[in-house]
VMD Tcl script that builds the backbone (N, CA, C; Angstrom):
set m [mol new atoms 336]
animate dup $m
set s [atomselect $m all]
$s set {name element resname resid chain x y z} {
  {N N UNK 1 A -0.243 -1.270 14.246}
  {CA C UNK 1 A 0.817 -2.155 13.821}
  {C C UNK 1 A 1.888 -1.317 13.135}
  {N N UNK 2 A 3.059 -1.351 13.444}
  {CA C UNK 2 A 3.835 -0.784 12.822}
  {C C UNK 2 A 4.680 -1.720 11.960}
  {N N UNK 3 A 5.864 -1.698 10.912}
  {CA C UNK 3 A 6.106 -2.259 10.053}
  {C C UNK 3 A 7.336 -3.468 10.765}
  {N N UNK 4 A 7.828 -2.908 12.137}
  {CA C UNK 4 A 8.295 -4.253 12.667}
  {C C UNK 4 A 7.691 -5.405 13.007}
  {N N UNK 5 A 6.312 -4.931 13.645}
  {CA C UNK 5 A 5.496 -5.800 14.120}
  {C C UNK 5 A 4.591 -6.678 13.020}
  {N N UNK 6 A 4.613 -6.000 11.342}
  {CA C UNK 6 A 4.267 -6.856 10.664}
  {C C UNK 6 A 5.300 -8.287 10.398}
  {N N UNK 7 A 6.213 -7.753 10.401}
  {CA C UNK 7 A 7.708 -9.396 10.428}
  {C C UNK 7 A 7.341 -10.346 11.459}
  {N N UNK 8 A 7.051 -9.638 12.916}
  {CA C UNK 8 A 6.313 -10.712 13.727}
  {C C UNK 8 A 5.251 -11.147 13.951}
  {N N UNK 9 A 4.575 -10.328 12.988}
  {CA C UNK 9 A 3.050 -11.588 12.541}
  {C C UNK 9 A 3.069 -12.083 11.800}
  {N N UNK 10 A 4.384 -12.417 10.700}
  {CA C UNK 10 A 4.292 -13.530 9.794}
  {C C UNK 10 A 5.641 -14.017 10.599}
  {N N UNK 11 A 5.278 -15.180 10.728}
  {CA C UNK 11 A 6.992 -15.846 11.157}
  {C C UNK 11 A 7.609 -16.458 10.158}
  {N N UNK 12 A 7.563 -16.294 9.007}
  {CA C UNK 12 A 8.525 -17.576 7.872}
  {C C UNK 12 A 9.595 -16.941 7.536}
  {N N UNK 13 A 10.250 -17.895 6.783}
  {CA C UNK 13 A 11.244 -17.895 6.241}
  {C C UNK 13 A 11.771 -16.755 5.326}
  {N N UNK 14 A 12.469 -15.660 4.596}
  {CA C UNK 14 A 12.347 -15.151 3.366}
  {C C UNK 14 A 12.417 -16.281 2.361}
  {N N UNK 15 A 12.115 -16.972 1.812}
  {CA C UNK 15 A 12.197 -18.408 1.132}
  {C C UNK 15 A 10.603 -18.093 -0.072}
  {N N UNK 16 A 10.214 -18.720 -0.898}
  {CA C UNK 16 A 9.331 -19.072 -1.708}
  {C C UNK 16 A 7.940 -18.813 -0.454}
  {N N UNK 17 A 7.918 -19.893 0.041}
  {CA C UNK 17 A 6.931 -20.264 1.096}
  {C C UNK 17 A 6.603 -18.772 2.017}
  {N N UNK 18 A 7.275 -18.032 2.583}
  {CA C UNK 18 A 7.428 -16.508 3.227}
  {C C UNK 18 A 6.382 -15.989 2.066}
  {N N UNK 19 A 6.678 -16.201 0.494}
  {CA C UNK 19 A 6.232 -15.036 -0.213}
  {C C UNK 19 A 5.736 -15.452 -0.470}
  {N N UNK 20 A 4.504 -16.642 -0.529}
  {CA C UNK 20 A 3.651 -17.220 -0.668}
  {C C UNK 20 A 2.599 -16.820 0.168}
  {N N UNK 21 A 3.618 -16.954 1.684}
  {CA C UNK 21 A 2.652 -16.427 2.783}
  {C C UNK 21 A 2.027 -15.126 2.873}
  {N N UNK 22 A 2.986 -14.328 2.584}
  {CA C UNK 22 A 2.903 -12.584 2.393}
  {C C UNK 22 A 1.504 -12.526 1.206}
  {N N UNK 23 A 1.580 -13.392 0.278}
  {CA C UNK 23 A 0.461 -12.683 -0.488}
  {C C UNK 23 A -0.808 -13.030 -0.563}
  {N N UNK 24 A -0.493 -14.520 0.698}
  {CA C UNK 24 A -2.047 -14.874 1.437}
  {C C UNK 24 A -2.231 -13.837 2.194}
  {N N UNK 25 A -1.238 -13.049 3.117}
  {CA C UNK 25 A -1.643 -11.889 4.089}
  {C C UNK 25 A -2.639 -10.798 3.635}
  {N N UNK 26 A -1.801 -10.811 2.224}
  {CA C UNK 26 A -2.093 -9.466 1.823}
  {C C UNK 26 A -3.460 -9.473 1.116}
  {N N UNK 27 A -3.801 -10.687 0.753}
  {CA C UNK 27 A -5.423 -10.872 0.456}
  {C C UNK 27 A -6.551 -10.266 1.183}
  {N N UNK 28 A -5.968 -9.859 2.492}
  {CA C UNK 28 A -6.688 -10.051 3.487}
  {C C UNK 28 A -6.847 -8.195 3.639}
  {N N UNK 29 A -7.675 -7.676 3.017}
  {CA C UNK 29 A -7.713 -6.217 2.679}
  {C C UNK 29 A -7.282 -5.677 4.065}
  {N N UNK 30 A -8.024 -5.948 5.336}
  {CA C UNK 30 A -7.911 -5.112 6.709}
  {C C UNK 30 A -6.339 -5.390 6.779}
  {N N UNK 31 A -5.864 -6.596 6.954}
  {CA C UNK 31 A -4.301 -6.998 6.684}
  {C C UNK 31 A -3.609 -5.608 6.416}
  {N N UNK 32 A -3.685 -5.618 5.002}
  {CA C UNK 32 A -2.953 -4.777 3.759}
  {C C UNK 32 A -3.530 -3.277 4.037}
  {N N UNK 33 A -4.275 -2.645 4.276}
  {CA C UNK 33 A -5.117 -1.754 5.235}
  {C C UNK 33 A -4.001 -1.169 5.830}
  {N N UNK 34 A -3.595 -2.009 6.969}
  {CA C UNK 34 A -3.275 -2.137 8.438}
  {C C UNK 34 A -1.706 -1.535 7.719}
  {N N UNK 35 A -0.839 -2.202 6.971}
  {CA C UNK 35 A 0.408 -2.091 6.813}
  {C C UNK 35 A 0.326 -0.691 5.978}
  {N N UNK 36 A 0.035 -0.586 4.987}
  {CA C UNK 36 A -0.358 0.578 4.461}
  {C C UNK 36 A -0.653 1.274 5.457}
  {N N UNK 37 A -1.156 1.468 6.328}
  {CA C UNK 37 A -1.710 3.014 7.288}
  {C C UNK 37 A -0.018 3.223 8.067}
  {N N UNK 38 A 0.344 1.739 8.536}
  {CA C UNK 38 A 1.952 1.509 9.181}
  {C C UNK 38 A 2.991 2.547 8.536}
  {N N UNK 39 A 2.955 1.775 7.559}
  {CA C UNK 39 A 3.903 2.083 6.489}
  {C C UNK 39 A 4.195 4.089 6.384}
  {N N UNK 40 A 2.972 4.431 5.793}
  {CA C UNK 40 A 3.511 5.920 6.097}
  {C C UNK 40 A 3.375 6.899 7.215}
  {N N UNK 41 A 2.783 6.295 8.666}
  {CA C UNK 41 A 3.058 6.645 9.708}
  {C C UNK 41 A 4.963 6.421 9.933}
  {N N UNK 42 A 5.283 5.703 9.065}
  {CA C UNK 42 A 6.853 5.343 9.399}
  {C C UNK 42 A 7.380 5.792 8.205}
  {N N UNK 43 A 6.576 6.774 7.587}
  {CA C UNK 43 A 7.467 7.930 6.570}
  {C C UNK 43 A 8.317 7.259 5.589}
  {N N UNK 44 A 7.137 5.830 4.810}
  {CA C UNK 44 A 7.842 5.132 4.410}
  {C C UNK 44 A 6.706 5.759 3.095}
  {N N UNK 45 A 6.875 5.672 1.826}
  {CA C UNK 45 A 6.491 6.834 0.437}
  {C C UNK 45 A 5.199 5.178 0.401}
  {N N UNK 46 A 4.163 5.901 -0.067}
  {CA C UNK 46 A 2.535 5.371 0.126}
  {C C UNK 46 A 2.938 4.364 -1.362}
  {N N UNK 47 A 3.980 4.988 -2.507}
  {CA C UNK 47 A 3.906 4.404 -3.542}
  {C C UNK 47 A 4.881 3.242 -3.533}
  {N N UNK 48 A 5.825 3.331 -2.730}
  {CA C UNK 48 A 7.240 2.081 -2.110}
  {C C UNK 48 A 6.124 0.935 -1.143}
  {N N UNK 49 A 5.317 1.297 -0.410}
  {CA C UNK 49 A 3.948 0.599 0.517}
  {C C UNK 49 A 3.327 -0.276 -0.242}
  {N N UNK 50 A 2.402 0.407 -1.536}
  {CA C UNK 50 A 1.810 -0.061 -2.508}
  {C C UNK 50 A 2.219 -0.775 -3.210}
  {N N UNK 51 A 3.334 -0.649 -3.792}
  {CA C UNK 51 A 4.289 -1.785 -4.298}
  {C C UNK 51 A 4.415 -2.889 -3.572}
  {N N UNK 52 A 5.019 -2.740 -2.500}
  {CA C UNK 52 A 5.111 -4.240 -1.500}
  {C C UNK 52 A 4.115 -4.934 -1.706}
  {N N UNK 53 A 2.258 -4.278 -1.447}
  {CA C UNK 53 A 1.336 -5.173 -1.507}
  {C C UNK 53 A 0.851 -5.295 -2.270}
  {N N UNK 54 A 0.933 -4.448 -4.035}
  {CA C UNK 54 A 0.564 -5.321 -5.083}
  {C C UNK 54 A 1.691 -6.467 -5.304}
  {N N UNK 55 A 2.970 -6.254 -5.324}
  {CA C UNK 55 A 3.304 -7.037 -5.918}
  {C C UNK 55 A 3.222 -8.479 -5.038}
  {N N UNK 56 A 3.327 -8.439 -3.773}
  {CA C UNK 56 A 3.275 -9.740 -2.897}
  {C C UNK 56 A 1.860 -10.436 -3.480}
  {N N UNK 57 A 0.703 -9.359 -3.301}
  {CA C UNK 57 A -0.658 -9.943 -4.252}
  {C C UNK 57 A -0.494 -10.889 -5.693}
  {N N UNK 58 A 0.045 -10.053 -6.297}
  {CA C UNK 58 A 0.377 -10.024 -7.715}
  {C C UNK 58 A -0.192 -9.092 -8.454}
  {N N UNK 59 A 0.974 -8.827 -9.440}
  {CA C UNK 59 A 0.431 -7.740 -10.060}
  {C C UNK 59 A -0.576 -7.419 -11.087}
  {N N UNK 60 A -0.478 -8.914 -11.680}
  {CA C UNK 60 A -1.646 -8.999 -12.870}
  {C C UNK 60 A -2.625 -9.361 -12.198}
  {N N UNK 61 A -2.933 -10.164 -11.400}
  {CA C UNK 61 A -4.054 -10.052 -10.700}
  {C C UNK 61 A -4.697 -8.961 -9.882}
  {N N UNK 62 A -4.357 -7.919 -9.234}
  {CA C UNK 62 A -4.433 -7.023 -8.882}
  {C C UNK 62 A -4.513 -5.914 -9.692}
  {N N UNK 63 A -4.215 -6.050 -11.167}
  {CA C UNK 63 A -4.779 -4.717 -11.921}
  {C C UNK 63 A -5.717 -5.328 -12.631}
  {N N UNK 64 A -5.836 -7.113 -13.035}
  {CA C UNK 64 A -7.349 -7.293 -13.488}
  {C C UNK 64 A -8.609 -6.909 -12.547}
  {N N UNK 65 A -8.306 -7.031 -10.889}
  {CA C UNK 65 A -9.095 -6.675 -9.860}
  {C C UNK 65 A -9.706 -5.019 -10.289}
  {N N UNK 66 A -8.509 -4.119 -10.374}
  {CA C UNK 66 A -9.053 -2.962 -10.543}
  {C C UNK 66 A -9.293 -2.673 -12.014}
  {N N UNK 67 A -9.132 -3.194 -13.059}
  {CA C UNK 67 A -9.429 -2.906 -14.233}
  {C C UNK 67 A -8.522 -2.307 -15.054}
  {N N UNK 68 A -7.188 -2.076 -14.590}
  {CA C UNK 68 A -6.235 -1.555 -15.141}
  {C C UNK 68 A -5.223 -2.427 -16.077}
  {N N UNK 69 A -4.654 -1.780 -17.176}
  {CA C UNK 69 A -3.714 -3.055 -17.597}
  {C C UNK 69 A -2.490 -2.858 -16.820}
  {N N UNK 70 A -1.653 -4.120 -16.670}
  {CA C UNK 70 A -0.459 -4.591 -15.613}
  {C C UNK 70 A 0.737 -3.276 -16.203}
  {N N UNK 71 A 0.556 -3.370 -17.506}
  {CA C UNK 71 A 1.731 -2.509 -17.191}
  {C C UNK 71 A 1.538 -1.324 -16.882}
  {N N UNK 72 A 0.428 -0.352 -17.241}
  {CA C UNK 72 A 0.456 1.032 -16.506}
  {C C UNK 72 A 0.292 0.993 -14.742}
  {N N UNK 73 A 0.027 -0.292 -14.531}
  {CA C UNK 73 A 0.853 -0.597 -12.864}
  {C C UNK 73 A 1.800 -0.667 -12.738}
  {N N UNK 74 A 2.365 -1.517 -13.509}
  {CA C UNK 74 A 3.644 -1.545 -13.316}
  {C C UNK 74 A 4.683 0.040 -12.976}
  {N N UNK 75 A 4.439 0.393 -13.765}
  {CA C UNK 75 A 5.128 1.831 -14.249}
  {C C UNK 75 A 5.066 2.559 -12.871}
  {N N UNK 76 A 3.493 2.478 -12.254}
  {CA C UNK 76 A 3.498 3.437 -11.583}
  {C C UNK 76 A 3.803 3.439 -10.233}
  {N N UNK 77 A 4.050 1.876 -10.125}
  {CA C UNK 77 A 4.811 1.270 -8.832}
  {C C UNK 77 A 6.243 1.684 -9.397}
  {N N UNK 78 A 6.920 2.137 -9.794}
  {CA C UNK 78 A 8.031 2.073 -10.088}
  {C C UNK 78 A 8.835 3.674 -9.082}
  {N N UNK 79 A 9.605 3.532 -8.498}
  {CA C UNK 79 A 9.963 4.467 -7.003}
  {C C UNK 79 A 10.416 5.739 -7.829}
  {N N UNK 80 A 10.861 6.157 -9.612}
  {CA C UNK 80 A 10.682 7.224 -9.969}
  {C C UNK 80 A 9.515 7.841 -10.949}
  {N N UNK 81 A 8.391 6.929 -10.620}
  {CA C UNK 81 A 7.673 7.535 -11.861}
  {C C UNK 81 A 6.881 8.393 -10.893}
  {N N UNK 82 A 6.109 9.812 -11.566}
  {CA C UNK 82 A 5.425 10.712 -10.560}
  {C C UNK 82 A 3.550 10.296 -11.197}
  {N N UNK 83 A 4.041 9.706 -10.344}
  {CA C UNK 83 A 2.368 8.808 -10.452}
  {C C UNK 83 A 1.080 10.050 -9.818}
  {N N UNK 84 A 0.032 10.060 -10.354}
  {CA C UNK 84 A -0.978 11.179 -9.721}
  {C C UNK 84 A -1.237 10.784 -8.882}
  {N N UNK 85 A -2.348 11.698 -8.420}
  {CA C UNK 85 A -3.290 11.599 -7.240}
  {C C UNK 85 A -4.242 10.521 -7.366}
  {N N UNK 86 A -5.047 10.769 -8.541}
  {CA C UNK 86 A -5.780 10.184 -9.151}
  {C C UNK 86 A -5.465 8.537 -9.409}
  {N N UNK 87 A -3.899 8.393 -9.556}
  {CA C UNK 87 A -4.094 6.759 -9.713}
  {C C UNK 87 A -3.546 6.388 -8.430}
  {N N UNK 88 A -3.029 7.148 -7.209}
  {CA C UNK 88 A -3.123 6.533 -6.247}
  {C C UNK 88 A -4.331 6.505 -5.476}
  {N N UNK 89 A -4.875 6.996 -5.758}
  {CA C UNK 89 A -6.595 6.866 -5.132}
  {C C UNK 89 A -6.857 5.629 -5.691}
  {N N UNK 90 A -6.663 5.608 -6.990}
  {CA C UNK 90 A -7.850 4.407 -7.663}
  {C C UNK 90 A -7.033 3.054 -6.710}
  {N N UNK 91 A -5.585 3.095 -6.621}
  {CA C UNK 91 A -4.901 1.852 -6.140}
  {C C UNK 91 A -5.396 1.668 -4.903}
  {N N UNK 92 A -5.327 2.515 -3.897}
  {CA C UNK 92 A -5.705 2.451 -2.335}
  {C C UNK 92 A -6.989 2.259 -2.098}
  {N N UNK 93 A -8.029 2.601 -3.268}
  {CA C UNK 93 A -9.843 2.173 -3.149}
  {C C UNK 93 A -9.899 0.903 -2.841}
  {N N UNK 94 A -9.247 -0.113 -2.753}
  {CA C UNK 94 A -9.209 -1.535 -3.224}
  {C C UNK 94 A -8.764 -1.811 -1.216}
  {N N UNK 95 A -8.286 -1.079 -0.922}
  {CA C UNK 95 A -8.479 -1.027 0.313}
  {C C UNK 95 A -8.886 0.156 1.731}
  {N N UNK 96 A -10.105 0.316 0.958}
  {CA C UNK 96 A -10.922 1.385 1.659}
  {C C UNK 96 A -10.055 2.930 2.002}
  {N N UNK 97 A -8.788 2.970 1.368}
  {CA C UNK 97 A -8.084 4.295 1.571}
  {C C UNK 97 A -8.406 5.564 0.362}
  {N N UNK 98 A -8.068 6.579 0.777}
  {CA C UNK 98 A -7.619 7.395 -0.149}
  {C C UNK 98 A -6.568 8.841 0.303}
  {N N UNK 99 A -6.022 9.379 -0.722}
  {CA C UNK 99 A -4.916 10.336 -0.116}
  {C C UNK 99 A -6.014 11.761 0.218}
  {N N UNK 100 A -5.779 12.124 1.459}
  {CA C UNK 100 A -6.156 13.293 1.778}
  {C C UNK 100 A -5.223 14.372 2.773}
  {N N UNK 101 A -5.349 15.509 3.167}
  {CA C UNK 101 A -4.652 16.718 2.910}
  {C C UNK 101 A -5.260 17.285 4.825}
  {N N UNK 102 A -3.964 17.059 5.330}
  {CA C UNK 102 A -5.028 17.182 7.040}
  {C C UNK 102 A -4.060 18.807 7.514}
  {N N UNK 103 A -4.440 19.539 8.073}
  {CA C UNK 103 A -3.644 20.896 8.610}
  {C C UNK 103 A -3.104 20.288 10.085}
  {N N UNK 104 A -2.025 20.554 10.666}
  {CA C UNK 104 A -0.545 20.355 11.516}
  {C C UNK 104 A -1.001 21.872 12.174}
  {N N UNK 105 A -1.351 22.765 11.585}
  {CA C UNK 105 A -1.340 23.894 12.737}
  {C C UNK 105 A -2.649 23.931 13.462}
  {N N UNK 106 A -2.754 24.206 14.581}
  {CA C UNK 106 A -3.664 24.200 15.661}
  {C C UNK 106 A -4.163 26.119 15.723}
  {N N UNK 107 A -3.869 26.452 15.557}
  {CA C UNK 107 A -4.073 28.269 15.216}
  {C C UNK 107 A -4.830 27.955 13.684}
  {N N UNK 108 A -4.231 27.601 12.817}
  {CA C UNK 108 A -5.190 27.751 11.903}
  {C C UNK 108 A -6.494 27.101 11.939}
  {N N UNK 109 A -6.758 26.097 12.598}
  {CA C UNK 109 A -7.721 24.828 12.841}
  {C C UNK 109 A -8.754 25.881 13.281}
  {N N UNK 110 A -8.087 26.946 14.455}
  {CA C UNK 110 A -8.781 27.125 15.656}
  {C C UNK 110 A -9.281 28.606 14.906}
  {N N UNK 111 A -8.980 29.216 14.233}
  {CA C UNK 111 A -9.413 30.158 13.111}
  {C C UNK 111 A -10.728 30.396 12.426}
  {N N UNK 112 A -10.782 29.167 11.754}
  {CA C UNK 112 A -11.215 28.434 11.050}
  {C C UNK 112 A -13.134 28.066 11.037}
}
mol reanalyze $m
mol bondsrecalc $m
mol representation Tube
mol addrep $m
């Protein structure tokens, strides 16, 4: 799924009801999964991603989920704070992800 094709699996409105809908979607971990994996295949920043689907979730609910208080979420959804590794792991656990480190060269692979 890429991030156009998420607009055409929700058909509503941008209206109340749309963002109502969005954060029934996003309940739906494989859902939120799915857009998240989208999202930075389309070189869109994992922490601008994460934002979309806590906050469509909600945010206080989603850091009572992980145990965090709302505002050091808050903060770290925020597009200049340099949030770690470490708390984007803990955010993406919640949907079976985590950030890892893959090699692009095929000579070094083949080295190796």
């Amino acid at each position: 799924m890429n991030i156009a094709q998420e607009g055409k699996m929700i058909k509503r409105g941008r209206s109340k009801d749309w963002n109502e809908g969005l954060a029934e979607d996003f309940q739906d971990r494989e859902f939120a999964r799915e857009f998240l994996l989208a999202a930075v295949e389309e070189d869109i920043s994992i922490q601008a991603a994460l934002g979309k689907v806590i906050r469509a979730y909600g945010l206080k609910e989603f850091a009572a989920e992980i145990e965090m208080p709302s505002s050091t979420l808050s903060r770290a959804l925020r597009p200049r704070s340099n949030v770690t590794q470490q708390t984007l792991n803990r955010l993406l656990k919640r949907f079976g992800l985590r950030l890892s480190i893959a090699s692009t060269d095929d000579t070094l692979r083949a080295a190796g």
